[in-house]
N, C-alpha and C positions, 0 to 999 in steps of 0.2 A: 378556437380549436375545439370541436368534440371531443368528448369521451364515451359517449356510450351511444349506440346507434337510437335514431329516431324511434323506431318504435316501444322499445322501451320506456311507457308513462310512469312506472313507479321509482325512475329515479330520475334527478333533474341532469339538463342538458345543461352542462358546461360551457361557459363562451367565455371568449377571450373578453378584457376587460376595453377595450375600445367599442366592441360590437354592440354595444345596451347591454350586457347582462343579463339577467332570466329572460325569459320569456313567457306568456301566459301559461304556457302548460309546465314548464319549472317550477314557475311558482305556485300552482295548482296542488303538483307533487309536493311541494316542500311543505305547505299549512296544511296540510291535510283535508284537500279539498276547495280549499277557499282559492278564488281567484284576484284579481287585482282589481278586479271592476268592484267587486262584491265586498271587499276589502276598502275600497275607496266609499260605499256605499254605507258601509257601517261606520266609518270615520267622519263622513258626513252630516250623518242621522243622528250621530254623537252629539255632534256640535252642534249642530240644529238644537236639542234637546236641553243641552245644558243653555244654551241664548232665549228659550224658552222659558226655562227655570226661573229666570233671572227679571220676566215681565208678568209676574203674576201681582203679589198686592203690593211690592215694592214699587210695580209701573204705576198701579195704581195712586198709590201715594205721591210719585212725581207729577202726577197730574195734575190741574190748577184745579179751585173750586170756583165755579163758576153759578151765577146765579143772576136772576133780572126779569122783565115783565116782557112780555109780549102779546099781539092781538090786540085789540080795542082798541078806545078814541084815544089813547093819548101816545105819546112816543117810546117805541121801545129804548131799555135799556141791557146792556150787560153788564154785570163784573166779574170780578178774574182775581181770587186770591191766589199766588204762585206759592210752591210748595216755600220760598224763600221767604214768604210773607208779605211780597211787592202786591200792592192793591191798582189795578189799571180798573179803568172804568170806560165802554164804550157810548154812543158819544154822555163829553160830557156835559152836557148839562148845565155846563156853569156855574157848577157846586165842586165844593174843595174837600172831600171826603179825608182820610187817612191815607198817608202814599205807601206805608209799610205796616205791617203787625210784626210781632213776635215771634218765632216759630214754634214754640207754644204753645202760643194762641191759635194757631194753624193747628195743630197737632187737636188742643180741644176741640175745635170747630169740626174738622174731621170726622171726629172719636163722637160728637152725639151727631152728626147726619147719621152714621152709620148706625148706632142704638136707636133710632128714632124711628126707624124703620117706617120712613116716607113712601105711602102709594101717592098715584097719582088718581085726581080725581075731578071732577065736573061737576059742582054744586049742586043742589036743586034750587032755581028761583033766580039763578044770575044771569042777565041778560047780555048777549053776543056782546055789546059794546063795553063793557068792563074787559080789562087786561086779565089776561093770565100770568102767575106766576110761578117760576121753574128754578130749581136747583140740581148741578148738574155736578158729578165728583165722579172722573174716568169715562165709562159709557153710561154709566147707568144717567137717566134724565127722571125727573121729578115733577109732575107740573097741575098746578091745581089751579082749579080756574072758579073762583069764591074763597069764603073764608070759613067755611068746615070744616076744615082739617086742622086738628086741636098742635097737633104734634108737627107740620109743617109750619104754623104759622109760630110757634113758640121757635123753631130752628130758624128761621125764614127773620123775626125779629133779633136774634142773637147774630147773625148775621148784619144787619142792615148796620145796628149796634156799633158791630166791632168796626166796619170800617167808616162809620159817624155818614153815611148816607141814608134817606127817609127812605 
């Protein structure tokens, strides 16, 4: 049931409670402007924002570390330290590396990639057929292809290291 005639917007239309309740222009009247679409809009963009929040270096960090050769004459490989410490290796090779670390030891391995501050680089004097190799933690990829990179290869063997692969 009405109570106040339609054309009146500055106060909200009454309805009986079976009928839905407001209506877009009740409820217009009632927030001061705001409507339900624009209201849903910001409750949205909320939540969006804060799931957003939530994938910055902490995503990061659940990310595996991942590292292995590729290009040239011999076979690639990859591994995969899991933020859990689980060591997977693709393929493998035949070799019986470490199946778990620390989380610790994850945590240090982590903690000097990121001081290490690894570019990526192309030697001079390495020939097509030598493997490249790459370290990958999130998006960022790593990848040098010879052995001039003083501070890759120091992270690059602390790696190989922890999980007892060559």
């Amino acid at each position: 049931m009405h109570t106040a005639p339609r054309a009146q917007h500055d106060r909200p239309i009454l309805r009986h409670c079976g009928d839905g309740g407001l209506d877009r222009e009740s409820a217009s009247a009632l927030s001061g402007g705001v409507t339900l679409g624009a209201l849903r809009r910001i409750v949205v963009l909320t939540v969006f924002a804060v799931a957003l929040g939530g994938c910055g270096s902490a995503a990061a960090a659940g990310t595996p570390i991942l590292f292995g050769i590729s290009g040239g004459n011999i076979a690639p490989y990859r591994v995969s330290i899991e933020r859990t410490g689980i060591v997977k290796i693709r393929p493998s090779l035949g070799l019986h590396p470490r199946r778990r670390l620390a989380p610790a030891r994850v945590r240090q391995l982590r903690s000097e990639i990121r001081q290490a501050h690894l570019e990526s680089r192309r030697c001079s004097g390495v020939l097509p057929d030598i493997a490249s190799r790459y370290i990958r933690v999130g998006s960022r990829t790593v990848t040098v292809h010879g052995g001039c990179e003083r501070a890759f290869t120091r992270v690059w063997n602390d790696l190989t290291s922890a999980v007892g692969y060559p």
